[in-house]
N, C-alpha and C positions, 0 to 999 in steps of 0.2 A: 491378417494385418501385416503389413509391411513397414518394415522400419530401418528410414533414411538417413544416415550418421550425418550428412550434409544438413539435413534438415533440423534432424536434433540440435545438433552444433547452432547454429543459425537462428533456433528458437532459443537455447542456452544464453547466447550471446545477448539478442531481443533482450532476453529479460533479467537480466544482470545491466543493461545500460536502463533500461526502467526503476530499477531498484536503486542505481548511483543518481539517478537523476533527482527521483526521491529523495533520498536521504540529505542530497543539498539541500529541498528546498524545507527538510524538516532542520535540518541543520542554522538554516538561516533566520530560521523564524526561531527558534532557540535563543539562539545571538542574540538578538531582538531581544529577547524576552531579558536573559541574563544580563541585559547592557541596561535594563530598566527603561527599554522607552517605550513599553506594553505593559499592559495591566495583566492579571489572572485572567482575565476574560482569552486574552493573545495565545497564554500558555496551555490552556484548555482545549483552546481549537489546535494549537501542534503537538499535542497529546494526543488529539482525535486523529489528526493526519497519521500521525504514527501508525497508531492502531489502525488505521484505514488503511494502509499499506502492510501490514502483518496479514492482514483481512485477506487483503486482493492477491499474496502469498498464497496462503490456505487454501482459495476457491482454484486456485488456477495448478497449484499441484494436485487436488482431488479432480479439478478435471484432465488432467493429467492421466490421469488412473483409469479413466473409460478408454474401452475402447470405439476406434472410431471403425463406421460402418458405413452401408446405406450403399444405395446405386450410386450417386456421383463422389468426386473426392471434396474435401472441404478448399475453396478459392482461399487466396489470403486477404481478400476482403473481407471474406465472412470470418477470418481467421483475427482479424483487427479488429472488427465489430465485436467478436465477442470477447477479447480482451480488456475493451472498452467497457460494457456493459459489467465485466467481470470488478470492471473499477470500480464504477459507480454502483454496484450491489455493495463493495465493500464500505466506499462512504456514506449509503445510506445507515448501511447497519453501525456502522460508528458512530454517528448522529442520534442514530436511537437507541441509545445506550450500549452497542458495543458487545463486547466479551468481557470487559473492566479493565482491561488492558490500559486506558485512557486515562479514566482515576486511580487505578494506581500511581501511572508514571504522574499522574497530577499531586497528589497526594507526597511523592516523596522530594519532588520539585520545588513545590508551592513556598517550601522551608525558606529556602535560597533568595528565590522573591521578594519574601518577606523581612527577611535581615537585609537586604541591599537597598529594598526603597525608604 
């Protein structure tokens, strides 16, 4: 296996602007919520986002952890595709209940909601 500092760095980068990019849009739907113009239903689904982003974290450092083989090298199409698909495996399992990650943060949230509306 050969390992490219150029690439690492450049993958690093990738997904650190992933992760800020995220966290605005979890950040904003918060807002949202906090400012009372969303019901529990709003706060639920950016619990979930959360957590679907913790998620899409975990899968992509265990794949991380393989090593890559095989007769050809991996394309950065196929490298995008499966970061993609690394997403949406994480929002589906967030949807379907998760790790709890989601009712938690709902759960200590919901408090604040509650006294503001």
């Amino acid at each position: 296996m050969k390992i490219e500092p150029n690439n690492t760095i450049n993958n690093l980068t990738l997904a650190a602007g992933k992760v800020k990019n995220s966290e605005g849009k979890f950040s904003e739907i918060l807002n949202k919520v906090e400012k009372g113009k969303d019901d529990a239903a709003k706060l639920m689904e950016a619990c979930q986002q959360f957590e679907s982003i913790f998620i899409h974290q975990m899968i992509s450092q265990m794949r991380a952890t393989i090593p890559e083989g095989g007769l050809l090298e991996k394309s950065t199409g196929e490298e995008i595709f499966q970061d993609m698909l690394d997403q949406q495996y994480a929002e589906n399992i967030s949807k379907a209940g998760g790790i709890g990650l989601a009712k938690i943060l709902y759960d200590q949230l919901a408090p604040r909601i509650n006294n503001k509306a």
